[in-house]
N, CA, C and O atoms as a Tripos MOL2 file, in Angstrom:
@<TRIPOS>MOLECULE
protein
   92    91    23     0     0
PROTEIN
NO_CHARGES

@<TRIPOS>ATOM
      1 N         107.1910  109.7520   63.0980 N.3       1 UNK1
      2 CA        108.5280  110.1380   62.5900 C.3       1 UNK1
      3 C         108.7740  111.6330   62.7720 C.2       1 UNK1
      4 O         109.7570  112.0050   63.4140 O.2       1 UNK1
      5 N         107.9040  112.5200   62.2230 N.am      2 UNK2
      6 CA        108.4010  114.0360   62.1910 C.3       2 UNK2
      7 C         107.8980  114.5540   63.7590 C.2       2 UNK2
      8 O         108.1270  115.6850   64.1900 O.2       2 UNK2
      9 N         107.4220  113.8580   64.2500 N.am      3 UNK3
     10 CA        106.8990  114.2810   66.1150 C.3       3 UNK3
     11 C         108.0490  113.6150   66.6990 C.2       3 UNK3
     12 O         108.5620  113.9940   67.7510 O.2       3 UNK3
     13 N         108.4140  112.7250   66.0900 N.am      4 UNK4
     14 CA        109.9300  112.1440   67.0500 C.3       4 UNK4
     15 C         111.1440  112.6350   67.1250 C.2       4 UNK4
     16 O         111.8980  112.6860   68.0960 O.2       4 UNK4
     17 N         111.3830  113.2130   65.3870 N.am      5 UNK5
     18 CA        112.1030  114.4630   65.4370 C.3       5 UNK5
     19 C         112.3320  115.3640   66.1040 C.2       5 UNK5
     20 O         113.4570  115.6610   66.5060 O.2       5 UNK5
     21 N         111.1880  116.0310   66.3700 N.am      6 UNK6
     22 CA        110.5850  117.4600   67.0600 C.3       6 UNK6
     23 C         110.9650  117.4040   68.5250 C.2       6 UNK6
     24 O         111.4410  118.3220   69.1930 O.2       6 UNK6
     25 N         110.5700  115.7280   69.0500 N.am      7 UNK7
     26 CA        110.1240  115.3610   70.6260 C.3       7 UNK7
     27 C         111.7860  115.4070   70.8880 C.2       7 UNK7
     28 O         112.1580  116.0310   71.8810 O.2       7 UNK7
     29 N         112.7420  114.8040   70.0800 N.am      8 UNK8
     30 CA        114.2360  114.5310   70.3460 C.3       8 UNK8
     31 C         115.0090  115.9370   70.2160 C.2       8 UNK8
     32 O         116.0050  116.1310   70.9120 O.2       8 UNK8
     33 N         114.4300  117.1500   69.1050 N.am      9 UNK9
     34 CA        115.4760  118.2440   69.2790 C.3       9 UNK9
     35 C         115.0740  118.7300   70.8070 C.2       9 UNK9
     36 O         115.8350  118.9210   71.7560 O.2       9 UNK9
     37 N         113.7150  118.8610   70.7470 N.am     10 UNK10
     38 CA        113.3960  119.5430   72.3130 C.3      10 UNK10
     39 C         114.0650  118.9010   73.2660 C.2      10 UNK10
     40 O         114.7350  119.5260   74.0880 O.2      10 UNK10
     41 N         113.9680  117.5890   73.2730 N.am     11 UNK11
     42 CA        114.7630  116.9970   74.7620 C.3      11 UNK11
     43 C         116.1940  117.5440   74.1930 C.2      11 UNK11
     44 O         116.7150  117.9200   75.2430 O.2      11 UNK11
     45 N         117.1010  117.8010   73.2020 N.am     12 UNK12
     46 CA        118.1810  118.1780   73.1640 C.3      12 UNK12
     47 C         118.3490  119.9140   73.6580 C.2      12 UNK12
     48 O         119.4100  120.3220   74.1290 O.2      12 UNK12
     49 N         117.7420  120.3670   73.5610 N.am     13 UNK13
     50 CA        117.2930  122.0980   74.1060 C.3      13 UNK13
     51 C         117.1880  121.7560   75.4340 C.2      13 UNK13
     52 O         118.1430  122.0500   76.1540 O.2      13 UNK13
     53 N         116.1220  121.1310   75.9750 N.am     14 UNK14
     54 CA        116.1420  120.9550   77.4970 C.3      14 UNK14
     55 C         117.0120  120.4610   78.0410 C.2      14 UNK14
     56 O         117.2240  120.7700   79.2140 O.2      14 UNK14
     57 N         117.7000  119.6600   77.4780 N.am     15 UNK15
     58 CA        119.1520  119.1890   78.1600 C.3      15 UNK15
     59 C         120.1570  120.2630   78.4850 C.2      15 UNK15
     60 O         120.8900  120.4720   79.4510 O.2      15 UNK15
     61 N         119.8850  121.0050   77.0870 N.am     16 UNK16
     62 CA        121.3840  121.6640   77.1200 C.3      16 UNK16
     63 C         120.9650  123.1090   78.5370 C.2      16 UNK16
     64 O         121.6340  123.7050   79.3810 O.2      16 UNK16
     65 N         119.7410  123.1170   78.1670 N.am     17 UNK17
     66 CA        118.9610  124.2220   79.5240 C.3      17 UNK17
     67 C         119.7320  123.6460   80.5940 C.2      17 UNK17
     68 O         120.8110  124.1350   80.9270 O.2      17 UNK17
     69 N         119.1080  122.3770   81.2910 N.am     18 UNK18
     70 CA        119.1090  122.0540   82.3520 C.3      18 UNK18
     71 C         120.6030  121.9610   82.5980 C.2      18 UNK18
     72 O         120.8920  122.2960   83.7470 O.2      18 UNK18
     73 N         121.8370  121.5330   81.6990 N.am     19 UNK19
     74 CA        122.9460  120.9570   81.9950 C.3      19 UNK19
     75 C         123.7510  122.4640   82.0650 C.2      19 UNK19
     76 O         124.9160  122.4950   82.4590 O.2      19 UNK19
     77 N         122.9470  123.8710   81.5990 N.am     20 UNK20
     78 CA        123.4920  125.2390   81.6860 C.3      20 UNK20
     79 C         123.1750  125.5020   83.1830 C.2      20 UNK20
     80 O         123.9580  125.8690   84.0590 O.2      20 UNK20
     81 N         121.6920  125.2000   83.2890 N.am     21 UNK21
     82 CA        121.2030  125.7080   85.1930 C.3      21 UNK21
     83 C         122.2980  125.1760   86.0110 C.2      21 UNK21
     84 O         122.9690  125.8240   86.8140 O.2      21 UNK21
     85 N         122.4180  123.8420   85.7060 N.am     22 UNK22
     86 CA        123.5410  123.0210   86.7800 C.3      22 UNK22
     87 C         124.3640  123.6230   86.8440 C.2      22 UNK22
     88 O         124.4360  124.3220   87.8550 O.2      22 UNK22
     89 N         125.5880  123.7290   85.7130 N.am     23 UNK23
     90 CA        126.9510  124.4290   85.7330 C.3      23 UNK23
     91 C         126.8130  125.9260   86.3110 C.2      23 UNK23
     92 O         127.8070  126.6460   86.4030 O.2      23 UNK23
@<TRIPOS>BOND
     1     1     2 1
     2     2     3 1
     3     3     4 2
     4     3     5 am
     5     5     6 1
     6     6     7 1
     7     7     8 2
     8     7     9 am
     9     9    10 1
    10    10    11 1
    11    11    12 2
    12    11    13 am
    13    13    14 1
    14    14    15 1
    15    15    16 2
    16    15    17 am
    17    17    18 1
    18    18    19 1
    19    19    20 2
    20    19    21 am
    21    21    22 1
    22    22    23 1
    23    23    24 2
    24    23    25 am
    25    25    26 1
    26    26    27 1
    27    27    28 2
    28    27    29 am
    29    29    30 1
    30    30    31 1
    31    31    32 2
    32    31    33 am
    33    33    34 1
    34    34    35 1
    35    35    36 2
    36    35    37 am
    37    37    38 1
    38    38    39 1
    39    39    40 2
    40    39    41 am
    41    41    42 1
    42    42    43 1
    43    43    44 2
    44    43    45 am
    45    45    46 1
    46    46    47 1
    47    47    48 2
    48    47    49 am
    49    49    50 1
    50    50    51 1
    51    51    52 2
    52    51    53 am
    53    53    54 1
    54    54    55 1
    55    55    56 2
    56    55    57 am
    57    57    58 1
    58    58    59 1
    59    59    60 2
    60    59    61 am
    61    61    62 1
    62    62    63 1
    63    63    64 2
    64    63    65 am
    65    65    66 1
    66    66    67 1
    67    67    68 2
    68    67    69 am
    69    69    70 1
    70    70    71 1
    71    71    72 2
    72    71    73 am
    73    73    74 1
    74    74    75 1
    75    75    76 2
    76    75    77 am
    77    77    78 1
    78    78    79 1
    79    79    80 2
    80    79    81 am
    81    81    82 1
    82    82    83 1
    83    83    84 2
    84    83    85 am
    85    85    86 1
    86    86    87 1
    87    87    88 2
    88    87    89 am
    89    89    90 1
    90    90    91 1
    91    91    92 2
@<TRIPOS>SUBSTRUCTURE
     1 UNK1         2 RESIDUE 1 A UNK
     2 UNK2         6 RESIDUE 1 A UNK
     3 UNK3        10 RESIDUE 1 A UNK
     4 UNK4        14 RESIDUE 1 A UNK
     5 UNK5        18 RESIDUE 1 A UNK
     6 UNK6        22 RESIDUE 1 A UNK
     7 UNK7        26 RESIDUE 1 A UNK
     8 UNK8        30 RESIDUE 1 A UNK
     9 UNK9        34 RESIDUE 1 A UNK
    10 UNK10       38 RESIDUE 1 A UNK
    11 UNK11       42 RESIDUE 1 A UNK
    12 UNK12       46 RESIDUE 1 A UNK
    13 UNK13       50 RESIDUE 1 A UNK
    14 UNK14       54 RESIDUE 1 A UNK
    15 UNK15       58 RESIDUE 1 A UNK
    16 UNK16       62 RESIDUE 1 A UNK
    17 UNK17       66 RESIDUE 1 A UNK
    18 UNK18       70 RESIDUE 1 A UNK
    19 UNK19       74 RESIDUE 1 A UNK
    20 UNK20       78 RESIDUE 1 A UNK
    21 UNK21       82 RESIDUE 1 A UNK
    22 UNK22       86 RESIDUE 1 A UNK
    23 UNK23       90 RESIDUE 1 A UNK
């Protein structure tokens, strides 16, 4: 539960990274 948390904000950070590199 609290690692799934953790594992889901990070993929939300890396998203927002990767979807900044793109644009």
């Amino acid at each position: 539960p609290a690692h799934a948390l953790a594992y889901v904000q990070i993929a939300a950070k890396t998203e927002r990274r990767v979807g900044f590199a793109i644009h």
